[in-house]
Steps between C-alpha positions, in 0.01 A plus 500: 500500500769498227859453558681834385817560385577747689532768258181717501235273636539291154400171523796247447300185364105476403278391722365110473653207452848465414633273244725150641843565402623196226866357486715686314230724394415688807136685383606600149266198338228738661516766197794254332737861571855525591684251295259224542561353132871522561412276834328249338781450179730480756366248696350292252898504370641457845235195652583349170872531523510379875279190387708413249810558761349290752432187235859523398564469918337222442658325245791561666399317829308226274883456320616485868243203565614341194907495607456334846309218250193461763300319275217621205230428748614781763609734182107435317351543882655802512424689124086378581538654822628833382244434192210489687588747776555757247168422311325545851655770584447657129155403600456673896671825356283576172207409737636719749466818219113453519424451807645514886646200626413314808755560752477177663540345132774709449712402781486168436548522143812711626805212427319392148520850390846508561605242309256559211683870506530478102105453477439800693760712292353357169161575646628834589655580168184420301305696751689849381361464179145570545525689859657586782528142726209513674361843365178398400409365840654845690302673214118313591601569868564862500273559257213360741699712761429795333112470398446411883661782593316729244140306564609593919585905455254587191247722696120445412360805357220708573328580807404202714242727682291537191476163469177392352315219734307247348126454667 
């Protein structure tokens, strides 16, 4: 039974599957429709812009470090921390694209990913320019959905009474 619209008996959406909404993108990298080029300029522009925002943040608390005079050992701990935490987290979200994270991993990976922020926008920003983030796995998933759901309703043909019997 098909969900109608209330306006003739017309049905509202098609039966099946339905595709997983992205970020920012809602279904439109389904049929790439409704502005979905615009989408991805603009966030490839705007992950990029915050990134570079957030290393100038940074620098600013990194200056901050440098005025109290706490010492070059606390100020090179802290630009390999952020260097490494941002390469890891580069690393967890370009992986995340392809394939669903663990959510036991995730949680505890939860505090690195927030201070490797910048690796995740950077990871985000080159993302944009071949797909969608994460597209390609929505895309194998509701594509599976779908032949499922056709290999489930297509009806066999013919008459099953005439069939033949092997002896």
């Amino acid at each position: 039974m098909s969900a109608e619209n209330g306006k003739n008996g017309i049905p509202d959406t098609q039966a099946g599957p339905r595709p997983e909404p992205l970020r920012f993108y809602g279904t439109t990298w389904v049929n790439h429709d409704d502005g979905y080029a615009a989408r991805r300029a603009g966030l490839a522009v705007g992950s990029l812009a915050v990134a570079a925002a957030a290393c100038f943040v940074l620098r600013i608390a990194y200056q901050g470090l440098q005025i109290a005079d706490i010492g070059s050992f606390v100020s090179l701990l802290m630009i390999v921390m952020f260097a490494i935490c941002s390469a890891l987290a580069f690393r967890h979200t370009w992986t995340g694209f392809t394939s669903r994270p663990d959510p036991d991993r995730q949680a505890s990976m939860r505090g690195l990913l927030a201070i490797g922020f910048v690796g995740s926008l950077l990871a985000y920003f080159f993302r944009t320019f071949t797909e969608a983030p994460g597209e390609k796995l929505h895309r194998a998933e509701y594509d599976r959905a779908r032949e499922e759901y056709e290999k489930r309703t297509t009806r066999r043909s013919g008459n099953p009474m005439k069939k033949h019997r092997r002896k």
